[in-house]
N, C-alpha and C positions, 0 to 999 in steps of 0.2 A: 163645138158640137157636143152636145148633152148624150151621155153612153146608157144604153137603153138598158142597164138595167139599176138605174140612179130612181133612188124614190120621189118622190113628188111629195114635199113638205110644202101646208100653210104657215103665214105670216107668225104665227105665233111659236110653232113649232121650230119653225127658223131663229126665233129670237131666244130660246130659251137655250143658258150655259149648261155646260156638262165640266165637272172641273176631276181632276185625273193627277195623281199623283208619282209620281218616278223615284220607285227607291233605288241603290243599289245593292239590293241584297244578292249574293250570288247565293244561286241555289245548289250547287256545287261542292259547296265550303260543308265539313261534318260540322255538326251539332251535338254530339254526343262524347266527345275524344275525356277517356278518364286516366288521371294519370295517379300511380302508387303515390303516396305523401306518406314519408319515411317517421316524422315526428307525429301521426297519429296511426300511424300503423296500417292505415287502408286506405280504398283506391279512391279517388272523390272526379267528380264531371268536371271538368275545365271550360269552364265559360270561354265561347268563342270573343277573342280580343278583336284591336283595330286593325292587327297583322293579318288575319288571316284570311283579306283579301287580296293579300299580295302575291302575284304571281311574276316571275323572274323567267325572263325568257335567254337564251343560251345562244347565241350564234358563234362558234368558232370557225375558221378558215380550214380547209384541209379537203384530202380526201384518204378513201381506205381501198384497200383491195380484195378481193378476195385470194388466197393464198392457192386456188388452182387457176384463176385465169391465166390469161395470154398476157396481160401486163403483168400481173407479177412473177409471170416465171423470166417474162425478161427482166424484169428488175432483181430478181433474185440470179440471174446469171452474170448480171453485170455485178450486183456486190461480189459473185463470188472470183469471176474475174480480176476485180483489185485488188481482193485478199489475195490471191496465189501472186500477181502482180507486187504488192507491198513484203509478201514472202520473200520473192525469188531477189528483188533490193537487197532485202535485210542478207539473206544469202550472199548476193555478191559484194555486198561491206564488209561482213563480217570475214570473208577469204581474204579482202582486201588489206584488211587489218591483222591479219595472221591467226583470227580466233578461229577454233573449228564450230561448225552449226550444232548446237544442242549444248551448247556449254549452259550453267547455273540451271538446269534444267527445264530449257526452252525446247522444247523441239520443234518447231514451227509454227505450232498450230495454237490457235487462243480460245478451242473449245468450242466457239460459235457456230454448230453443225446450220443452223437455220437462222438466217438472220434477220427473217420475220418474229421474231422472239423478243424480248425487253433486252434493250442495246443499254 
């Protein structure tokens, strides 16, 4: 079926080539980047190279939360959970073994108020 709004070319017109080029230039990429050059003392235009078509795409695995939802205030209750848990151990070793709690200047605690923070 011919889509009704397809031109209607003669013989001739049908037979004539049209020829079409494909670069890959991205348009995207600057053209202008100048960079300081120390040995003449000024800043000069940096011809764009063969690299800076290169684009590096990232996928890592994971996820994040944000630190007032519902997941992580349960996750933040359960680390805090093991920590008083891995405490109250060290507590009942340390009576076991005759030391008293806070000895070499431990008092229990390892500082860690948040433990959404850099572990």
């Amino acid at each position: 079926k011919i889509p009704r709004n397809q031109a209607v070319l003669n013989e001739q017109e049908l037979s004539e080539e049209h020829t079409r080029v494909l670069t890959a230039n991205d348009p995207n990429v600057p053209t202008n980047i100048t960079k300081f050059n120390y040995h003449s003392r000024c800043y000069k235009v940096d011809a764009p190279g063969a690299l800076d078509h290169l684009a590096i795409h990232v996928n890592i695995m994971g996820c994040s939360l944000h630190k007032d939802s519902v997941e992580a205030k349960e996750q933040n209750a359960y680390y805090q959970k093991i920590k008083q848990d891995l405490a109250q151990m060290k507590k009942n070793m340390q009576q076991q073994s005759g030391e008293k709690a806070g000895e070499n200047g431990d008092n229990g605690e390892d500082g860690a108020d948040n433990l959404f923070e850099n572990r």
